[in-house]
C-alpha positions in Angstrom: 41.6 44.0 15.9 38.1 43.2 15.3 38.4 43.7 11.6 40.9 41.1 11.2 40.1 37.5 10.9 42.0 35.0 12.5 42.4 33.7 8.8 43.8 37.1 7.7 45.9 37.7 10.6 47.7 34.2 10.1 48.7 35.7 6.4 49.9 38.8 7.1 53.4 39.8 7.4 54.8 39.9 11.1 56.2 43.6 10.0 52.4 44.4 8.6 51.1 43.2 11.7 53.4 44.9 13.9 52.8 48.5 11.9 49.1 48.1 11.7 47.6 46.6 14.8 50.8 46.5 17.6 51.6 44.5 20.3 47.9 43.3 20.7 48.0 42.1 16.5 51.4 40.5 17.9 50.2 38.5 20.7 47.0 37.1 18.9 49.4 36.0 15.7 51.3 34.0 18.4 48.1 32.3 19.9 47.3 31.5 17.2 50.7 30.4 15.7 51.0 28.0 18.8 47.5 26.6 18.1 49.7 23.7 16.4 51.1 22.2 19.5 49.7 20.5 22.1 48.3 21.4 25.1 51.2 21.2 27.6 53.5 22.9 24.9 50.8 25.7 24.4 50.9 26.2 28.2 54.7 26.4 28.2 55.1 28.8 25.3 52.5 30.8 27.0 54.1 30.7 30.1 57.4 31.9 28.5 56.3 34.7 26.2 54.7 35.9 29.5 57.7 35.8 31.3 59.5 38.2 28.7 56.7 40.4 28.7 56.8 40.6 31.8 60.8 41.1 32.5 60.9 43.8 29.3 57.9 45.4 30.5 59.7 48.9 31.2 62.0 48.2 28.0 61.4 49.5 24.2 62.9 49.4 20.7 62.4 51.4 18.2 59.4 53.1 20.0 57.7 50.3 20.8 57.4 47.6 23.6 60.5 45.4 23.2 58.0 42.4 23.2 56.9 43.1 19.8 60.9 42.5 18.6 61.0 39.0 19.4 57.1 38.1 18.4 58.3 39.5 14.6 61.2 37.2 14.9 
C-alpha cells in the first residue's frame, strides 16, 4: 500500500484496486472517497461500512472477504 499515493489510489479502477492491493486498497479508496462529506456523515458511513465488515466477517465471494463486493460497487 505504501507505493500508492492517495492521488493514484483515487484514479484507479475499484476492480484494479481490488486485484492489486485487496481489502486494505479497498478500505483506504473509501476513506478517502468519503473525505467529501462532512464530519458527522464521515462518522456515519464509517460507522456503517464497519458494521458490514463486521456482520460478513466469516462470509466470502469469489475468494475474497465479501466486504470487498460492496466497496467495488
Amino acid at each position: 500500500m505504501s507505493d500508492v499515493s492517495d492521488a493514484q489510489l483515487k484514479l484507479m479502477p475499484l476492480h484494479t484496486i481490488s486485484g492489486v492491493l485487496g481489502q486494505a486498497g479497498l478500505e483506504a479508496r473509501f476513506k478517502l472517497e468519503i473525505q467529501s462529506f462532512d464530519d458527522e456523515e464521515q462518522r456515519l458511513l464509517f460507522k456503517a461500512f464497519e458494521l458490514a465488515k463486521h456482520l460478513h466477517r466469516d462470509d466470502s465471494r469469489q475468494r475474497e472477504p465479501h466486504i470487498c463486493h460492496p466497496l467495488r460497487v
